[in-house]
C-alpha positions, 0 to 999 in steps of 0.5 A: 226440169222435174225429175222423179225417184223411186225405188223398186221392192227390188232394190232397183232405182227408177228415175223418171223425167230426164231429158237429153238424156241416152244412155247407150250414147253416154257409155259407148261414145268413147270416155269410159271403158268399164261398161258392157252390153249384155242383152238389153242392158250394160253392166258396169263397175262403177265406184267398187260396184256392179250395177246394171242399167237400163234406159227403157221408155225415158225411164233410167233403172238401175241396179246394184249387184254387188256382192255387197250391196249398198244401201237404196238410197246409197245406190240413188245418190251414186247414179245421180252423181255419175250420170250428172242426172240433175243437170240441165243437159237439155238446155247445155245441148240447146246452147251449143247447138245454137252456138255452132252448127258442126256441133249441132250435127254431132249431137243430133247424130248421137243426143243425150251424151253425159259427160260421167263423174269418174274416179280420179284414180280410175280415169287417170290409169285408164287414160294412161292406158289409152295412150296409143291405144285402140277403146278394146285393147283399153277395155281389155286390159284394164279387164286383166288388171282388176282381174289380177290385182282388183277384188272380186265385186260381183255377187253370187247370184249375178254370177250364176246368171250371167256366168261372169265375175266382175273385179273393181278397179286396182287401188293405188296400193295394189298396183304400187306393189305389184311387179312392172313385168306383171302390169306388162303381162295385162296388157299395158305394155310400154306404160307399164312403168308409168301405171307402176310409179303413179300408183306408187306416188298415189299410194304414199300420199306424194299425190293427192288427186282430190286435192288437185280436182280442187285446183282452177282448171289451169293450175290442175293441168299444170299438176297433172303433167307434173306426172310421170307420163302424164301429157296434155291430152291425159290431163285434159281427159282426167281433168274432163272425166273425173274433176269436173273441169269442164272447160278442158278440151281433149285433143286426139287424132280425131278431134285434131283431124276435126279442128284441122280439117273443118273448123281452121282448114289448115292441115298443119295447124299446131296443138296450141292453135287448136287448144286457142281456137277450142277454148275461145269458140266454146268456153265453159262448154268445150268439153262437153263440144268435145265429146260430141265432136269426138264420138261423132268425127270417130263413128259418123265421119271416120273414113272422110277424116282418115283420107282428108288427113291421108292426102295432106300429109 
């Protein structure tokens, strides 16, 4: 795969020559919830920053519009790493595909999804939030936290605009010293208190989140359920989206009416059933199976699924 680089006098990023490769499939399919479609591009806070991307012609631009802005080639190395530019992904769909013909389905009905590097501390908060959750009661209340408890990361001249202030994500400090009924009023509701004694375990160092991305994947999950609040699924998506874990397998509603329904037909299969057969069908690619699999059973099959569950309960 030969990719190409420029930088625009702008200050934009432009890279040329990505295959498998979509950027409205990678931001809406359901892993990330800071990203927004304004016109023809999506706006985003990303790392502290507020970049605009555009996916146009196979050419990906990307700008930073922050009220600090980092450097071009600052700015280059952040959009490879999050958006996993220079993976092979074409040969990763090519793989799966041939392995599985329901995942072939899922990612021809929405190719080119990557699976972003977030951060550890975002994603988990985020993924707590999610728990019992609708994507945008998610993204709105995540919205309300950075409003209330993040910093301003939006520029003057963005603002003038587009009429829109952009805040980063809380930090751990934040949200630790913040009250739980303030937490509540964003939106969060009952995990309230769990946002509220994760950031003040983060924020006094009793849990280091990089230190447990370098665990083996078996290990980090055992320490992320160690967690308040913390299950399976949250640490299975943490381990997913922000630590490079990529054997992990996400189990929700939709992937477990997927497992249940299409690949073990049987209704009443348990939680560890579903994880066994995930992990022994797919391996190393479960969760990049996972994502496909999900966005598609949510979008494309989303009534067949709800009545299959409906008449077997």
């Amino acid at each position: 795969m030969t990719l190409d680089y420029s930088i625009r006098d702008n200050g934009t990023v432009a890279i040329y020559g990505l295959r498998a490769f979509d950027l409205t499939n990678t931001l809406i399919c359901g892993q990330c919830f800071r990203w927004r479609r304004i016109r023809d591009c999506y706006h985003g806070v990303v790392r502290g920053r507020l970049l605009v991307a555009k996916w146009s012609d196979g050419v990906l631009e990307v700008s930073d519009h922050s009220l600090t802005r980092a450097g071009e080639c600052c700015l280059l190395d952040v959009v490879i790493d999050y958006f996993q530019i220079e993976d092979d992904h074409a040969h990763r769909e090519s793989v799966l595909r041939n392995l599985d013909p329901v995942v072939a389905e899922a990612i021809d009905y929405a190719p080119g999804i990557r699976i972003l590097a977030q951060e550890p501390w975002e994603c988990l908060i985020s993924y707590v939030i999610s728990a019992r959750n609708f994507i945008p009661s998610i993204m709105s209340t995540i919205d309300r936290l950075s409003e209330r408890f993040g910093r301003r990361v939006s520029s003057d001249d963005y603002e003038q605009e587009y009429r829109i202030r952009w805040y980063g994500f809380p930090l751990p400090d934040s949200l630790a010293s913040a009250d739980i009924d303030d937490i509540e009023e964003c939106g969060a509701a009952f995990r309230a208190r769990y946002i509220s004694r994760l950031a003040r375990a983060v924020a006094s160092g009793e849990v280091d989140l990089f230190k447990i991305a370098q665990l083996p994947y078996e290990q980090a999950k055992e320490k992320l359920m160690t967690l308040y609040g913390v299950g399976p699924k949250i640490a299975e998506c943490v381990l997913l989206s922000s630590m490079r874990k990529y054997e992990a397998f996400p189990i929700d509603i939709w992937i477990s009416r997927v497992l249940r329904f299409i690949y073990l037909q049987k209704p009443r299969a348990s939680i560890e059933e579903m994880q066994s057969f995930a992990h022994s069908k797919f391996g190393s690619l479960a969760g990049f199976a996972e994502q496909y699999l999900y966005h598609w059973a949510r979008t494309a099959k989303g009534e067949y699924l709800r009545m299959l569950d409906k008449v077997t309960k």
